[in-house]
C-alpha positions as CSV (number, residue, x, y, z in Angstrom):
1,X,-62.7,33.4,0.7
2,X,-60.2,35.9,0.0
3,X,-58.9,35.2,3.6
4,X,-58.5,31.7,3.8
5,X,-57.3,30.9,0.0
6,X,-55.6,34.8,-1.3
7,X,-54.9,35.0,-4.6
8,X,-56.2,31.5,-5.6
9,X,-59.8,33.4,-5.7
10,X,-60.3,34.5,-8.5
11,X,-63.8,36.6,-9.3
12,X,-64.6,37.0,-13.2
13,X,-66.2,40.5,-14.2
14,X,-68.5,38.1,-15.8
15,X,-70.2,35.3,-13.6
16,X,-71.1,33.5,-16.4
17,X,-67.2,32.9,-18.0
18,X,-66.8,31.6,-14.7
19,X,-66.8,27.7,-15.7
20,X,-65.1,28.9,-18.8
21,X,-61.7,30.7,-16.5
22,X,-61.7,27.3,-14.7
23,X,-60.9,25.2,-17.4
24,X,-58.5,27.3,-18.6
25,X,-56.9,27.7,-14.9
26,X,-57.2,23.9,-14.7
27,X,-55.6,23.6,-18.3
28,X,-52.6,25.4,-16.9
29,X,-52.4,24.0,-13.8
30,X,-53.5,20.5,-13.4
31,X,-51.6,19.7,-10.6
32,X,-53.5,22.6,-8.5
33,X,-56.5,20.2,-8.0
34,X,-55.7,17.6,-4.9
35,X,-58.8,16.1,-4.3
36,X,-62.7,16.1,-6.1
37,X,-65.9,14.8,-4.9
38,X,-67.7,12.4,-7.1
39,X,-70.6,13.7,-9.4
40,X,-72.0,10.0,-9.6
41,X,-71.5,6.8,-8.4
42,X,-69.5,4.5,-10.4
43,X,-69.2,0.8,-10.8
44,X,-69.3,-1.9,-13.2
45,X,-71.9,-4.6,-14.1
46,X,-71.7,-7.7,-13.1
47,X,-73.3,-11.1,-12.5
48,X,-73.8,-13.3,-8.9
49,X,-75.1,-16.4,-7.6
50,X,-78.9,-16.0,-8.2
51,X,-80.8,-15.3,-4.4
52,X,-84.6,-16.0,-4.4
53,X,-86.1,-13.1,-2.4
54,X,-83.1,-10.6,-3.2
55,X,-82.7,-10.8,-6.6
56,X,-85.1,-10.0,-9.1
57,X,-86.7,-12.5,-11.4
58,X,-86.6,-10.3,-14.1
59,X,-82.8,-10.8,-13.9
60,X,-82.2,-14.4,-13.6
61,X,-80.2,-16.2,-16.2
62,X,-79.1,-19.8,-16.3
63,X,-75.6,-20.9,-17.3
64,X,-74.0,-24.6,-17.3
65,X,-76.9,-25.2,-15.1
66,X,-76.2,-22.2,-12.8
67,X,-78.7,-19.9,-12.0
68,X,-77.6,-16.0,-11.9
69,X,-78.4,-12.4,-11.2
70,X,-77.7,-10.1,-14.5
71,X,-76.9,-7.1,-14.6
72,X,-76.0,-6.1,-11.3
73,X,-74.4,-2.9,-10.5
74,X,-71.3,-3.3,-8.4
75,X,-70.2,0.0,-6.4
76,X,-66.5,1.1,-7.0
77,X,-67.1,4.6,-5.7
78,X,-70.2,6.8,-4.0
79,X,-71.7,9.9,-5.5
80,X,-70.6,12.4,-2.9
81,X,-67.3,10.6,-2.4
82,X,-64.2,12.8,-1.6
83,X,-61.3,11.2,-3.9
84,X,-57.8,12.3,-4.1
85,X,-56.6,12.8,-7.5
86,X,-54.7,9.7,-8.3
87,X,-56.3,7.5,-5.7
88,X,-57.0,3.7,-6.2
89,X,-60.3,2.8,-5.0
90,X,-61.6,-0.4,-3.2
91,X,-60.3,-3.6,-5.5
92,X,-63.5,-5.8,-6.2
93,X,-62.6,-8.9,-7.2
94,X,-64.5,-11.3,-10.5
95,X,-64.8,-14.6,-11.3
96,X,-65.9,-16.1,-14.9
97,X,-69.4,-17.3,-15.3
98,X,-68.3,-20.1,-17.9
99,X,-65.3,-22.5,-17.6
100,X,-63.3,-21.5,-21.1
101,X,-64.1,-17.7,-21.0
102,X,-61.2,-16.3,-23.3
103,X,-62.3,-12.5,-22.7
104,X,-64.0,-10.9,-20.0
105,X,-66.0,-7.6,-21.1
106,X,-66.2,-4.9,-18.2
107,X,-69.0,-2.3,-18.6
108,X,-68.2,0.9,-16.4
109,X,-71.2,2.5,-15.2
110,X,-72.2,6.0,-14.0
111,X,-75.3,6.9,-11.8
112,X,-77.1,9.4,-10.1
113,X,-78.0,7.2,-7.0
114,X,-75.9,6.4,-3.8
115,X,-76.9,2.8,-4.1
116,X,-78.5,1.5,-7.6
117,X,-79.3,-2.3,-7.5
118,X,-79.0,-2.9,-11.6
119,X,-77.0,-1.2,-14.6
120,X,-80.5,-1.1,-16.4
121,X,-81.9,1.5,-13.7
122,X,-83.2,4.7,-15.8
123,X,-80.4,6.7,-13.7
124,X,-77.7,4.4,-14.8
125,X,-75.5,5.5,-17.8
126,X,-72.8,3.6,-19.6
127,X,-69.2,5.0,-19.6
128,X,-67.1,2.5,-21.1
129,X,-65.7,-0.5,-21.5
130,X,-63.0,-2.4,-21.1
131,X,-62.1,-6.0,-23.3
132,X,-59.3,-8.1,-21.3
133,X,-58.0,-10.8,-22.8
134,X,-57.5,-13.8,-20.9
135,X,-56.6,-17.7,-20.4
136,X,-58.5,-19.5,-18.0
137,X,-57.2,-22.6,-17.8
138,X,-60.9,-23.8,-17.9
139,X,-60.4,-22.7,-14.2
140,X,-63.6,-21.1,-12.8
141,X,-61.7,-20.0,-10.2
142,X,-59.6,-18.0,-12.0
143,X,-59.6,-14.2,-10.7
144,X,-59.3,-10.9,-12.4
145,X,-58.7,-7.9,-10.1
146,X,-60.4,-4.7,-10.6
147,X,-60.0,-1.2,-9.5
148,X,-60.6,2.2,-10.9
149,X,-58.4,5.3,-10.4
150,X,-59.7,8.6,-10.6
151,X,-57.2,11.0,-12.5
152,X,-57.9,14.7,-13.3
153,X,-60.5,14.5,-16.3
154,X,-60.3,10.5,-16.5
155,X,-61.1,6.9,-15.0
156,X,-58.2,4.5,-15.4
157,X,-59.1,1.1,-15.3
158,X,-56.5,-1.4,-13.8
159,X,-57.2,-5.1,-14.3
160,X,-54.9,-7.8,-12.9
161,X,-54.8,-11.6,-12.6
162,X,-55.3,-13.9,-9.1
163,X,-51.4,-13.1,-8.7
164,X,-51.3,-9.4,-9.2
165,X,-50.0,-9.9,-12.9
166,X,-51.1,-6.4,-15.2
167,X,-53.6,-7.6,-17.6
168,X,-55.0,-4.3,-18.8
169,X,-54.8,-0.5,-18.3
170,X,-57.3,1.4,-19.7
171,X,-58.1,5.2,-19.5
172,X,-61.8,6.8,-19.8
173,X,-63.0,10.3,-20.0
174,X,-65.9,11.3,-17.7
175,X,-66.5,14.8,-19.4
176,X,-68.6,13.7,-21.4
């Protein structure tokens, strides 16, 4: 270790204040830490087009005469994933399920699997949320543009309209 990284190792006379000599490193330093791998795979619930055969029963729901799967868990990033502090992930794109929605209400999900199916899994957890504000027209259509961006001890939400318009920026911890 001491070869390839020199006086970046450091070795506490105590093992168990190593976690503690970190976060204080880490405190004084932010900037030292390029990249981390994902503890959990994050995402945000959502709701599609009901499939017979892929969806579960369980989790269809019927709106303005449109059937739909609840609850769905929509990947934004992979437990295991290497992300660069600062990084935008993939931008998933939503749709409103009603015709005058005049919020949309994004629930930010953790979990422990590489590929959970539904937010209500027992190794999902909530994170957050995030309440955007928005006029559509009556326009089902209408768009609203989401990606996460992971930040030293945070999630950072960015939301924007059809036409790359900011709607919201939001900011999560994930220490908890």
């Amino acid at each position: 270790m001491e070869d390839e990284f020199g006086d970046k190792v450091v070795a506490p006379a105590e093992p168990r204040t190593a976690v503690m000599r970190g976060a204080v490193l880490f405190g004084q330093s932010p900037a030292d830490i390029k990249t981390r791998v994902s503890k959990y795979t994050y995402g945000i619930a959502t709701m599609k087009c009901f499939e017979p055969g892929l969806h579960s029963e369980k989790k269809r729901i019927v709106i303005d005469g449109r059937a739909y799967c609840d609850d769905i868990f929509e990947k934004h990033v992979t437990i295991g994933q290497e992300i660069t502090v600062g990084q935008s992930m993939k931008e998933i794109t939503y749709y409103p399920t009603i015709d005058d929605h005049a919020h949309a209400v994004l629930h930010v999900f953790a979990s422990s699997k590489e590929n959970p199916e539904y937010v209500t899994d027992g190794d999902c957890r909530h994170v957050g949320l995030v309440l955007v504000e928005m006029d559509t027209g009556g326009n089902r259509n209408f768009e609203i543009k989401v990606k996460l961006i992971f930040g030293g001890t945070e999630i950072q939400v960015e939301v924007r309209d059809g036409h790359g318009i900011l709607m919201k920026e939001v900011k999560m911890t994930f220490l908890v």
